[in-house]
C-alpha positions in Angstrom: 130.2 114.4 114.1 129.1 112.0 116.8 126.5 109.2 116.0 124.8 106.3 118.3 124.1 103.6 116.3 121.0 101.1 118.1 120.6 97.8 116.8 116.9 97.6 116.9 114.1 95.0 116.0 112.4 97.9 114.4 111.8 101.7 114.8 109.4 104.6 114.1 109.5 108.4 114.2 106.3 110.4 114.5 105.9 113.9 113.9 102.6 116.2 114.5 101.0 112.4 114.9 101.9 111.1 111.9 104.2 108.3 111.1 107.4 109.9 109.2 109.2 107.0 108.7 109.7 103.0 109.7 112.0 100.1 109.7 112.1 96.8 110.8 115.2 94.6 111.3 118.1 97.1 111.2 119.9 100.4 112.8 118.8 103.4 114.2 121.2 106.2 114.1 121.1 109.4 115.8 123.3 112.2 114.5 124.7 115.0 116.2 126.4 117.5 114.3 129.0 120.3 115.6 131.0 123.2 113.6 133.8 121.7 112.9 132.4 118.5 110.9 133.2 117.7 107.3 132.5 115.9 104.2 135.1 113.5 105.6 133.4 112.8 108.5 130.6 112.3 106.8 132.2 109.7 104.4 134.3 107.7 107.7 131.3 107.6 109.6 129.0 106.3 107.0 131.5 103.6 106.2 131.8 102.9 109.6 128.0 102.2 110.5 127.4 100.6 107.2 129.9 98.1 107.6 130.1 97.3 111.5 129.6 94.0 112.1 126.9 93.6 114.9 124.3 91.3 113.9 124.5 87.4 114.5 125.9 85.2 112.1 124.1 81.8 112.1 126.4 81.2 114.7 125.1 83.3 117.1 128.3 85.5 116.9 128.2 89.1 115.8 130.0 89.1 112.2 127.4 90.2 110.2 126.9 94.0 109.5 123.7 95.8 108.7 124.4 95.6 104.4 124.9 91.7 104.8 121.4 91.6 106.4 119.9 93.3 104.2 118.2 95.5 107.1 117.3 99.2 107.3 118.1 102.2 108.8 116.6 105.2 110.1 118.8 108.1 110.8 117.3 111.2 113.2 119.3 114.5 113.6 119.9 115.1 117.2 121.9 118.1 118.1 122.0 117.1 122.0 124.5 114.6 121.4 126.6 117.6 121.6 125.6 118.2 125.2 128.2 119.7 127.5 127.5 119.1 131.1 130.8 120.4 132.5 129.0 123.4 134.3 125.9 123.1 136.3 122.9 121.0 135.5 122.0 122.6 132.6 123.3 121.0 129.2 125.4 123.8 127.4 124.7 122.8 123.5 127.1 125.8 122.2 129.2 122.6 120.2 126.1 121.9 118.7 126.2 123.6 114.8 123.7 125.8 113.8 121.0 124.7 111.3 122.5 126.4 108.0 125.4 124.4 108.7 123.8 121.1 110.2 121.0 120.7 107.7 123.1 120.2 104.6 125.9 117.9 106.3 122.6 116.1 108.0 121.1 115.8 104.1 124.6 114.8 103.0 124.9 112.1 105.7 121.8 110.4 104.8 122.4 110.2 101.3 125.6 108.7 101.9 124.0 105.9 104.0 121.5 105.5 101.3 124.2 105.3 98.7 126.4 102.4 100.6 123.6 100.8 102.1 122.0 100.5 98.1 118.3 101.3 99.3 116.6 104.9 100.7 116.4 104.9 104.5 114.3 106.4 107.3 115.0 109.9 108.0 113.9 112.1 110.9 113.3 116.0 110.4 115.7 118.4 111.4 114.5 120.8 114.4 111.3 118.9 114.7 109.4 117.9 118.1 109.9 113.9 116.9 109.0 110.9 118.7 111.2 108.1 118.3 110.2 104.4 118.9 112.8 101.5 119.1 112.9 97.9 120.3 116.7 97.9 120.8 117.9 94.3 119.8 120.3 93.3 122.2 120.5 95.0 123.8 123.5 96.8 121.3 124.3 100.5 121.2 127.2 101.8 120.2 128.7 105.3 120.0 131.3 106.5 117.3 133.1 109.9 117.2 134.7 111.0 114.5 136.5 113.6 116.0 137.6 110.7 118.5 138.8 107.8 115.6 139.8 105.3 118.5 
């Protein structure tokens, strides 16, 4: 499971033309899901974003994590992050899992956030045209693997 984690000002995704969900002050996670994942994964990578200290302190230093805030999240599904551009020009996605297998652990990973983080989040939906709107903070983006626990 591979996740990019954007600390934004706020963020939107629209669907269709309609709003689908909104946050302000907080993270914006996009998930990609491959075969291979796990509730494990699920469970280190939730702990992960939930407790990674990237917002400023009244310091100015980044100590603080997104649950010390009290900010929000919105987490889109985004199979692409499973790109392989080793051939070609064309992004191979064949890493990417299929939806039987991606929608539960997507479901399961949201609820998890929304467990540790103590309030619902933003959610995305799976395999739909979405538009996603972000005033990354920072700027601060930062990519976790959990297939690559460095």
């Amino acid at each position: 499971m591979r996740i990019v984690i954007q600390r934004v000002s706020h963020a939107s995704v629209t669907i269709n033309g309609q709003c689908k969900a909104a946050i302000q002050k907080g993270l914006l996670i996009l998930v990609g899901i491959e075969e291979a994942d796990t509730p494990e994964d699920i469970e280190w990578l939730c702990k992960k974003a939930i407790n990674l200290r990237i917002f400023d302190d009244e310091n100015g230093v980044m100590n603080k994590s997104v649950k010390d805030i009290e900010g929000e999240i919105l987490a889109i599904s985004q199979f692409t992050l499973h790109a392989s551009t080793k051939k070609g020009n064309r992004p191979s996605y064949i890493k990417a899992a299929c939806p039987a297998i991606a929608i539960p652990l997507y479901k399961q990973f949201c609820q998890e956030l929304s467990r540790a983080l103590g309030k619902a989040i933003g959610t995305g939906e799976f395999g739909a045209d979405m538009k996603v709107e972000l005033l990354n903070d920072g700027p601060v983006t930062i990519c976790i693997d959990s297939k690559n626990k460095e």
